[in-house]
N, C-alpha and C positions, 0 to 999 in steps of 0.2 A: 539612562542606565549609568550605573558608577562608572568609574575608568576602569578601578580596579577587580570588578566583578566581571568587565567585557573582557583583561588583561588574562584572568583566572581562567577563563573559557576557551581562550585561545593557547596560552601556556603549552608546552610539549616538557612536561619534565623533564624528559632524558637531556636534552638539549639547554636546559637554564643551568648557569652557572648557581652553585650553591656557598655559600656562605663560608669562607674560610675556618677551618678546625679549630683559631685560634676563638672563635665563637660561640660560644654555648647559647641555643636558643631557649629560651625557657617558655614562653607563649608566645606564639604567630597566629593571628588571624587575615596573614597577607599573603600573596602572590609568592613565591620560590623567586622572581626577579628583583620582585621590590624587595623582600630579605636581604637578599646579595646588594644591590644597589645600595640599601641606606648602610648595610655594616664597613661597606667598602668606605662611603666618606665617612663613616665615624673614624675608622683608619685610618685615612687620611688628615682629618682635623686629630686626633692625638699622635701622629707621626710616630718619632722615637723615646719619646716621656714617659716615662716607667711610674712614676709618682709627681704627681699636681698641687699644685697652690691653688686653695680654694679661689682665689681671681680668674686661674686658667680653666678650673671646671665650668666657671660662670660664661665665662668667653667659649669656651667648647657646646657648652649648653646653647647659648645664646643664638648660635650660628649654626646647630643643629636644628632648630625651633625654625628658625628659617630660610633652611635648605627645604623641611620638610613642608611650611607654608608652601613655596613656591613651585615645590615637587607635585608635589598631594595635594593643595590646595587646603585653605584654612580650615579650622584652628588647631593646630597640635601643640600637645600638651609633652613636656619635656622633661624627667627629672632623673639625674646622675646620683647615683649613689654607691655607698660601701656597708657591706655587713647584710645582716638578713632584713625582712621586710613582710606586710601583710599589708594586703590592700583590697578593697573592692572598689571597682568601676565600673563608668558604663562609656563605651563607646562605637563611633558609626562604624557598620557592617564593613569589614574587610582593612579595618584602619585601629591596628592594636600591634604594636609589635614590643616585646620583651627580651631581654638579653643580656649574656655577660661579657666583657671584653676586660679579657688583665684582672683587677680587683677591683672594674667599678662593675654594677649594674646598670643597665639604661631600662628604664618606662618609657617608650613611646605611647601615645596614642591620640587619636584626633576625635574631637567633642562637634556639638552640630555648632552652628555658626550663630542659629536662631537663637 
């Protein structure tokens, strides 16, 4: 069984920190933990950087991709962005997370391995 499906089962809402205000979640297919937990180091990897150099979003990304390999286990799929967007996907059950932070957008989500 997933982690994150055993994690979901066990979960006590009241009691999971939730995701700072400064977040807008746009689609969660995750845990109330895991939300908190990955927005927290995205916060922490753009610290006090109000606006980025395309070099730093690539290093911000890059190091996101693999907080979340080593987190959640492979392959997530990473992509930063500004302005609006359409997209379809598909990805593994419990492993999709979307969101805004300041004026980027983040696409998480993790694809099979196979």
């Amino acid at each position: 069984m997933c982690v994150e499906k055993v994690q979901r089962s066990k979960v006590n809402v009241a009691s999971t920190p939730k995701p700072s205000k400064d977040f807008e979640i746009i689609l969660s297919k995750m845990s109330p933990q895991a939300e908190y937990d990955i927005t927290e180091h995205v916060r922490e990897l753009m610290g006090d950087l109000k606006e980025f150099k395309q070099s730093e979003i690539k290093e911000i990304s890059n190091k996101l991709k693999q907080y979340l390999d080593e987190t959640y286990d492979r392959v997530w799929q990473v992509i930063i962005l500004n302005g609006s967007y359409c997209m379809n996907f598909s990805h593994e059950p419990f492993k999709a997370l979307h969101f805004k932070y300041g004026p980027n957008i983040f696409l998480l989500w993790r694809t099979p391995k196979g």
